[in-house]
py3Dmol code that shows the C-alpha trace and the ligand (Angstrom):
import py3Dmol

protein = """\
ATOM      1  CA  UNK A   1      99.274  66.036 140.686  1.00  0.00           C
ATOM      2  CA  UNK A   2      98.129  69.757 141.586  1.00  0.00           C
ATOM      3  CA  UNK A   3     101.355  71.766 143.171  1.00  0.00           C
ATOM      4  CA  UNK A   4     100.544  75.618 144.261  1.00  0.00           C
ATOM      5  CA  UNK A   5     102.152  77.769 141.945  1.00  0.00           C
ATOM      6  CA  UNK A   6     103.779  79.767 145.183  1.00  0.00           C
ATOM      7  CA  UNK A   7     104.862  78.468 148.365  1.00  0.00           C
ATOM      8  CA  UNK A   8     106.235  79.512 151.359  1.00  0.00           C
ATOM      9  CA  UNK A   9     109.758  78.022 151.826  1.00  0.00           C
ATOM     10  CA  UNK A  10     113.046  78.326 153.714  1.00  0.00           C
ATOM     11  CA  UNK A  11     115.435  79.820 151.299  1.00  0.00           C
ATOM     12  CA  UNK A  12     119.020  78.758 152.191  1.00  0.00           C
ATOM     13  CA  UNK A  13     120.541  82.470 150.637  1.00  0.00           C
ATOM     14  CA  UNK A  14     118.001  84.284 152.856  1.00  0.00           C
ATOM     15  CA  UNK A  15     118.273  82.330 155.877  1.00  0.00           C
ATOM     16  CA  UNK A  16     114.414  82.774 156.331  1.00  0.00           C
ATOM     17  CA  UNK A  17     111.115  81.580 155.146  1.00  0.00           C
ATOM     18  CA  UNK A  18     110.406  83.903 151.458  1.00  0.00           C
ATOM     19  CA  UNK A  19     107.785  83.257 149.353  1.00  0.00           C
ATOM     20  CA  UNK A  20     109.018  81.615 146.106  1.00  0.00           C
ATOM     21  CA  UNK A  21     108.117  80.309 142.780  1.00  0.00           C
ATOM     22  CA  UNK A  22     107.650  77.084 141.620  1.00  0.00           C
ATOM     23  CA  UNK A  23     108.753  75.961 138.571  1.00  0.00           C
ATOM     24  CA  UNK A  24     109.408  72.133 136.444  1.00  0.00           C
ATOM     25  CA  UNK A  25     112.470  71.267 135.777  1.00  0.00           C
ATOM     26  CA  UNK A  26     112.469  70.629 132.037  1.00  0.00           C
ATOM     27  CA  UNK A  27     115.789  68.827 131.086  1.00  0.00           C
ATOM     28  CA  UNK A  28     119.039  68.895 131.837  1.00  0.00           C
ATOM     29  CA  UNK A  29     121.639  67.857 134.485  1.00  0.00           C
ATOM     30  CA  UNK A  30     119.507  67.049 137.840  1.00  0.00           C
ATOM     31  CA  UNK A  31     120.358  67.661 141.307  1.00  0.00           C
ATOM     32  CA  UNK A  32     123.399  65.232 142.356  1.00  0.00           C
ATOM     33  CA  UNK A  33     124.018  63.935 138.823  1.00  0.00           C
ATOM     34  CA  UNK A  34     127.681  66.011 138.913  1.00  0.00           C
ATOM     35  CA  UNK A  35     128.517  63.920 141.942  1.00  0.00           C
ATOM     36  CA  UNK A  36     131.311  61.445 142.026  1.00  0.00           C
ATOM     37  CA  UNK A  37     130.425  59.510 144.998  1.00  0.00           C
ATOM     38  CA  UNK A  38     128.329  56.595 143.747  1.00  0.00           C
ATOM     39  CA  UNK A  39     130.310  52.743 143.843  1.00  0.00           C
ATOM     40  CA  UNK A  40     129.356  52.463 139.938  1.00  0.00           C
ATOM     41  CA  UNK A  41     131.428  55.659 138.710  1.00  0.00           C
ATOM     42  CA  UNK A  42     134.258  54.724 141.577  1.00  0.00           C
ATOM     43  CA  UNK A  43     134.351  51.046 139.293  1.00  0.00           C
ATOM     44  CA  UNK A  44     134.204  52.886 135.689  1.00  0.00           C
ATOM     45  CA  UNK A  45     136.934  55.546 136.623  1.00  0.00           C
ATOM     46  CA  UNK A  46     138.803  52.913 138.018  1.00  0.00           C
ATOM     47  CA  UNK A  47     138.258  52.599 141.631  1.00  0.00           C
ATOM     48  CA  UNK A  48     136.640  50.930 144.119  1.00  0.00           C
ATOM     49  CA  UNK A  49     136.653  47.327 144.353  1.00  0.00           C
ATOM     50  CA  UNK A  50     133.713  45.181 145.235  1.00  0.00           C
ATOM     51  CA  UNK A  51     132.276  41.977 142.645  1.00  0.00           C
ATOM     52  CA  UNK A  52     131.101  41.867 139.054  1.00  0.00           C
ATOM     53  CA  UNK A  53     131.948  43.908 135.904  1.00  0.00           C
ATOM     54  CA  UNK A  54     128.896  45.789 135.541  1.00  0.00           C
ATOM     55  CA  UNK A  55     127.668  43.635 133.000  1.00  0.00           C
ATOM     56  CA  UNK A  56     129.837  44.138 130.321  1.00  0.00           C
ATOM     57  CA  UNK A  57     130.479  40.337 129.934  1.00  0.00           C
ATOM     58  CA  UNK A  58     128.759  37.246 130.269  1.00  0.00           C
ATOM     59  CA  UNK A  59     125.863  35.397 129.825  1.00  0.00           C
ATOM     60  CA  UNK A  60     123.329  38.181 129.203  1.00  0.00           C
ATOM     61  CA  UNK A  61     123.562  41.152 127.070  1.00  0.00           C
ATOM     62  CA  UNK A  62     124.768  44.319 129.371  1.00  0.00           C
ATOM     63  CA  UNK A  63     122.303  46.239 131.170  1.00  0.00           C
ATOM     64  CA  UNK A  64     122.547  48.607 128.910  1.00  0.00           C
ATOM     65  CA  UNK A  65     120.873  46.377 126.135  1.00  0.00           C
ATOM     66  CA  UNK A  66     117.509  45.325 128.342  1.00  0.00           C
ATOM     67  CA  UNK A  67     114.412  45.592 126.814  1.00  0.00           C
ATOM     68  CA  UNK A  68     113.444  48.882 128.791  1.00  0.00           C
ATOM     69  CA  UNK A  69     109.552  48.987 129.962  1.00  0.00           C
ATOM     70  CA  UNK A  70     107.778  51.965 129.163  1.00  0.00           C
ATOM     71  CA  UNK A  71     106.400  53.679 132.850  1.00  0.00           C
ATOM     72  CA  UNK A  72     104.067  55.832 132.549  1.00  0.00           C
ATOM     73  CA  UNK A  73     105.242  58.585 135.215  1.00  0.00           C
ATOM     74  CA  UNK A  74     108.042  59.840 136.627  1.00  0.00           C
ATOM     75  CA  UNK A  75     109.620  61.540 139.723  1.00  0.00           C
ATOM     76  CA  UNK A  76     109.799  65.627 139.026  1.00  0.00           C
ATOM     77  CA  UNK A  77     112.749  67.929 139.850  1.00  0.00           C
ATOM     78  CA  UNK A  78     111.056  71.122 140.872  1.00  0.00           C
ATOM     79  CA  UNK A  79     113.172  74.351 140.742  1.00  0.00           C
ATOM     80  CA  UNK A  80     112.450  76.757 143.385  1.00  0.00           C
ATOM     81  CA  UNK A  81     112.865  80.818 142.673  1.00  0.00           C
ATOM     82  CA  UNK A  82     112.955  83.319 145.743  1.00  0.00           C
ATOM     83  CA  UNK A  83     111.381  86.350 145.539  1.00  0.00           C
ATOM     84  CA  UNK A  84     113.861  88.121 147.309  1.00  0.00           C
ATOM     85  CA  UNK A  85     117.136  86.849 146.293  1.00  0.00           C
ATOM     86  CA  UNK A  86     116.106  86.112 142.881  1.00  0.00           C
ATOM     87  CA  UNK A  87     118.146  82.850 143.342  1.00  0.00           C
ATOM     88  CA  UNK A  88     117.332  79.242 142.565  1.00  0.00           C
ATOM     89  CA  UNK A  89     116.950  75.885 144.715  1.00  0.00           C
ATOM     90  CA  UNK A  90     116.124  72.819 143.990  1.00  0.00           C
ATOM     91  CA  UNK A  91     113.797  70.053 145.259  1.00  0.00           C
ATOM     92  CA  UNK A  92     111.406  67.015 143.973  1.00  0.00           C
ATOM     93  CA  UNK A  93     108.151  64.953 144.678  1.00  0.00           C
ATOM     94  CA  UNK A  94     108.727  62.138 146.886  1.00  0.00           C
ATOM     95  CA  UNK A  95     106.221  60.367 144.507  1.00  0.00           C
ATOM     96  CA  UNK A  96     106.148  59.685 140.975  1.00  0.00           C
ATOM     97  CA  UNK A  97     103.409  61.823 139.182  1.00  0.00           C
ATOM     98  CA  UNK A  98     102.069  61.282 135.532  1.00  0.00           C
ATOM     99  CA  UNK A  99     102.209  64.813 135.661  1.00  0.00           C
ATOM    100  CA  UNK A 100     102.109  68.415 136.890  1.00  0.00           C
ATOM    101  CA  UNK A 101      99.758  70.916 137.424  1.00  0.00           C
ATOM    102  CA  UNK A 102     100.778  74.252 138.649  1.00  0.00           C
ATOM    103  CA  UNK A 103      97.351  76.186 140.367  1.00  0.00           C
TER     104      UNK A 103
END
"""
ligand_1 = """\
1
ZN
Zn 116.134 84.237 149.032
"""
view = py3Dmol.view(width=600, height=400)
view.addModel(protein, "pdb")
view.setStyle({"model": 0}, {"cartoon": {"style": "trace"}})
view.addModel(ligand_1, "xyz")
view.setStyle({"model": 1}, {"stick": {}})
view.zoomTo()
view.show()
């Protein structure tokens, strides 16, 4: 997938459309992986109530174990620098891409 290398682009430090650079994300903690909200961490810290054990027991192996698939793209966390500010945002394809090209 072909993304333009600059785009024009609200920029929430701003307030107003700048014209910023776009970047890949390469690794690292994503956006809303620091959260706490999700049902699944509630159960592991815990919390929350609801059925199962998150397949820990029983008659199959835990999730954890399954014979992962290999896909062949991904969804991409793009990181967003204003020309302004200087400062970072973050956003994504709504797609999964084999991969990126910047133009
Ligand atoms: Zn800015």
């Amino acid at each position: 997938m072909k993304i333009k290398e600059k785009v024009k682009k609200y920029c929430p430090f701003c307030k107003k459309h700048t014209l910023q650079k776009v970047s890949q994300l390469k690794a690292g903690a994503k956006r809303g992986s620091l959260k706490k909200g999700s049902l699944v961490r509630a159960k592991r810290r815990g919390l929350g109530r609801g059925f199962g054990n998150l397949g820990k027991y029983g008659s199959k192996p835990a999730v954890s174990k399954f014979k992962r698939t290999i896909k062949g793209s991904k969804k991409v966390s793009l990181v967003y620098t204003c020309s302004e500010c200087k400062k970072k945002s973050m956003g994504s394809i709504s797609k999964r891409v084999k991969r990126v090209e910047f133009k």
